[in-house]
C-alpha positions in Angstrom: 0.0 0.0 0.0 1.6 3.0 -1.3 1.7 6.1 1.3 0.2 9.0 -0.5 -2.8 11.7 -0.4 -5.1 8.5 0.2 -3.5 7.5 3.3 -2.8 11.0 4.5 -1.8 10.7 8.4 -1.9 14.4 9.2 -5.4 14.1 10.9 -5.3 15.3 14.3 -8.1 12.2 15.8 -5.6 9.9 14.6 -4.4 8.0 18.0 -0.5 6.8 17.8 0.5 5.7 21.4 4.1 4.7 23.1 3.1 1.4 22.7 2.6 1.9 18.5 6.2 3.6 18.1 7.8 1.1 20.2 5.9 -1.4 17.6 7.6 1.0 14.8 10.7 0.8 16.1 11.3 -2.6 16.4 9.6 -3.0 13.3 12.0 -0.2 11.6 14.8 -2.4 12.5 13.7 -5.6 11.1 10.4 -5.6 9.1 10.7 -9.3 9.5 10.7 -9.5 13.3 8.0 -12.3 14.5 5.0 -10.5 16.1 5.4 -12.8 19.6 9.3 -11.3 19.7 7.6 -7.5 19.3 5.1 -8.6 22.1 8.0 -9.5 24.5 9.6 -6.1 24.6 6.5 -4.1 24.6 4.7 -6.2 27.2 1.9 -7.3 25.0 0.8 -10.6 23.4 1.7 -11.5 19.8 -2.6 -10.9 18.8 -2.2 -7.5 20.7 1.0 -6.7 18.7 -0.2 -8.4 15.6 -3.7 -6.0 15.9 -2.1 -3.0 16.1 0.1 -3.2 13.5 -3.1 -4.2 10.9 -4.5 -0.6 12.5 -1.3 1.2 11.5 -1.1 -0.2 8.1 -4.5 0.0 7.7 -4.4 4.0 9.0 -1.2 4.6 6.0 1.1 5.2 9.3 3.1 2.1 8.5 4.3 0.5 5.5 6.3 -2.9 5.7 8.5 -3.3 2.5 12.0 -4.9 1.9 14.3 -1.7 0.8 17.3 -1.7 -1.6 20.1 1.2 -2.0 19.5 2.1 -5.4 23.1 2.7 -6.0 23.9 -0.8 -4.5 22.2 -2.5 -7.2 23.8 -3.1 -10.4 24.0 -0.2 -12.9 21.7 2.6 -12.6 21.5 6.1 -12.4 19.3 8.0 -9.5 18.5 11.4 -9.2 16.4 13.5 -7.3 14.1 16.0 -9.3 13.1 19.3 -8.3 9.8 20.7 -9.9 7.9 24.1 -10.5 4.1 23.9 -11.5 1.6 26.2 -12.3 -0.2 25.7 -9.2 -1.9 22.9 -9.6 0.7 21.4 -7.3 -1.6 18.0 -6.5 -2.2 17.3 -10.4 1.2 16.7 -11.2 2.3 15.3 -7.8 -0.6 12.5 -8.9 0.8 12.2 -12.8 4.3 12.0 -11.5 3.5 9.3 -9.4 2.3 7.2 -12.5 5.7 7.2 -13.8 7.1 3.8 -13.4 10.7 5.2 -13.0 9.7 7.7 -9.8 10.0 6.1 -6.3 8.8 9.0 -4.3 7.0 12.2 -4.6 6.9 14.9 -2.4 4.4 18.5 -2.2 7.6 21.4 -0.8 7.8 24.5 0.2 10.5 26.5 -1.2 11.4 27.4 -4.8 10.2 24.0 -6.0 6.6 22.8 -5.4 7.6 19.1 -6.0 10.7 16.8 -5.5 10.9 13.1 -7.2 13.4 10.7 -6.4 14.0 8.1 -10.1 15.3 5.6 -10.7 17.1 4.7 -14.2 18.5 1.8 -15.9 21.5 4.2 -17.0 21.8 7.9 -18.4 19.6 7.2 -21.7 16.9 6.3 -19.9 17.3 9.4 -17.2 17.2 11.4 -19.8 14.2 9.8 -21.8 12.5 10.2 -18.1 13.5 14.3 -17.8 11.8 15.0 -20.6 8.5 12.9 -20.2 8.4 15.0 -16.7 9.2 18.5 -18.2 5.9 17.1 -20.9 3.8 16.7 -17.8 0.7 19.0 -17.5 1.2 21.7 -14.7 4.9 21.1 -15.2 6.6 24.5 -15.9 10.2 23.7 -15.0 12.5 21.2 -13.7 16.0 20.5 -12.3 17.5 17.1 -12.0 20.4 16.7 -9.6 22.1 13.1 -10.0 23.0 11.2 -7.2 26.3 10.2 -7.1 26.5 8.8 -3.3 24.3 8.3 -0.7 26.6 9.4 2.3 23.5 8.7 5.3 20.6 6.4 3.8 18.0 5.5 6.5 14.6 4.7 6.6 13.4 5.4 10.6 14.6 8.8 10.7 10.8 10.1 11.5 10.8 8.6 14.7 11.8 9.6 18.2 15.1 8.4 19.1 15.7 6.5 15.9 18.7 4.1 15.1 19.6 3.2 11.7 19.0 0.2 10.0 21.7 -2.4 10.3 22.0 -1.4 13.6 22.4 -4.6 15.9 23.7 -3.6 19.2 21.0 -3.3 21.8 19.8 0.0 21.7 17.3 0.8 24.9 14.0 2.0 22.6 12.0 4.2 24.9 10.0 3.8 27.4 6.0 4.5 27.7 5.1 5.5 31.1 4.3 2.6 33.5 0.8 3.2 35.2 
């Protein structure tokens, strides 16, 4: 399930506890971690754990995918892609998305409305991929900045006292307050 406009999170009434970023956490560290495990160092049963992460996902709070460094695979080109529109910021984010090549889209504030991250077999295709977003409706300009290393790439940086991936040393997560 793809995190976008149809899983918004930025209502207020939604209800995130200790207990669900403690579930995140672990979770953040390895997406494969059995529920029963989770349930041990949040003081819950595996159902409990196994419940509330269903809400999460099902609330676009939490997405469980395998991730790859794009510039660990073989070949490739990545780039990030800064965007101007016309105003119709939301149009374009949603025709961007379509692209196969694009990986993320994000609505900015600053001197470009949009930033997408691609993808590309090599430099042909980057290019071929430019110009179909520069074609876009609601597309006035764009700026491609190639990636050429990735000094910090993680993937829990949203959360409180996050650790990065690959991390294995015990790391104390935080505590919810006891009752």
């Amino acid at each position: 399930m793809p995190i976008g406009p149809a899983a918004r999170t930025t209502d207020r009434d939604l209800k995130i506890d200790a207990v669900d970023l403690e579930i995140i956490q672990h979770l953040s560290r390895d997406g494969r971690m059995p529920y029963r495990e989770i349930g041990e160092g949040v003081e819950l049963s595996e159902a409990a754990v196994r419940q509330r992460v269903n809400r999460l996902r099902d609330d676009g709070v939490l997405e469980i995918v395998g991730v790859v460094n794009p510039l660990a695979v073989a070949g490739g080109e990545s780039a990030t892609i800064g965007i101007v529109t016309d105003g119709e910021v939301r149009s374009a984010a949603r025709a961007l998305s379509e692209i196969p090549q694009v990986g993320y889209v994000v609505i900015t504030a600053g001197s470009f409305d949009l930033f997408a991250e691609v993808q590309c077999a090599d430099r042909v295709e980057l290019l071929d991929v430019s110009s179909e977003i520069r074609r876009l409706p609601h597309v006035l300009r764009s700026e491609t900045f190639m990636i050429l290393e990735y000094d910090k790439l993680v993937y829990n940086q949203f959360l409180p006292h996050a650790v990065p991936l690959g991390v294995r040393a015990p790391v104390p997560l935080p505590r919810r307050p006891t009752r």
